[in-house]
C-alpha angles and dihedrals in degrees: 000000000000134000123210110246110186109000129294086012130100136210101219093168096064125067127212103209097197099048094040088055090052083045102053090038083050106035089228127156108276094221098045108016092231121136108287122246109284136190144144091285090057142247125349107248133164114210131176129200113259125182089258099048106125115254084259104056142186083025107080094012125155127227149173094196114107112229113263133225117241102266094051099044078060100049093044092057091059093040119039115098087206096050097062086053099053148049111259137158131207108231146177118233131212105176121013106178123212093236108168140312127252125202136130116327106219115201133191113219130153091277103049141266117347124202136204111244086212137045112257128217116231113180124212094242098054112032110206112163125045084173100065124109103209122230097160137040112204140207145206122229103225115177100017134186122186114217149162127287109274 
């Protein structure tokens, strides 16, 4: 999720948890907040490998970053500074499926509040951390096609 910071830049490295939660309900661009792109393959999403990426990726990936619209799929690819250190894929989408929130776990222990030093993932179906205080919704990528950049 990034926010503009002078006109026509983006600060790809800050996320706004409120407007990166509307954006993923939604499936909004995640630099205007305008409807994302759109077709009958599905939604415009950008997606990168992670350790923890399944063997099948980028189908059934999980991701906290929101779909795109096509102006700004093509502007993040210029732009973002991850995105030239890693292996990524421009995809359609055609179900993207809301799947948990992940977020800061809080604990209560003898000597106070502990806090996780990374975000963790909880997913919706099994419910792990009532402790958590949620800055990102995910989503899995169901039905996937990887394609050019628009």
């Amino acid at each position: 999720m990034q926010e503009p910071t002078e006109p026509g830049r983006v600060r790809y490295d800050s996320l706004h948890p409120a407007r990166q939660r509307a954006c993923m309900e939604q499936l909004l661009c995640q630099i205007c907040a305008q409807p994302a792109d759109r077709n009958k393959h599905g939604w415009l999403f950008i997606d990168w490998r992670r350790p923890d990426s399944p063997p099948t990726w980028p189908e059934k990936s999980i991701t906290a970053m929101p779909p795109l619209c096509t102006e700004h799929v093509q502007l993040s690819l210029r732009q973002c500074p991850f995105l030239r250190h890693t292996e990524h894929a421009v995809l359609r989408v055609r179900k993207p499926h809301l799947h948990g929130i992940s977020g800061t776990l809080y604990r209560l222990t003898q000597h106070g509040w502990h806090t996780s030093e990374r975000d963790t993932l909880t997913p919706y179906n099994k419910p792990q951390h009532p402790g958590m205080l949620a800055t990102r919704l995910h989503r899995q990528l169901r039905h996937v096609t990887v394609v050019e950049t628009p």
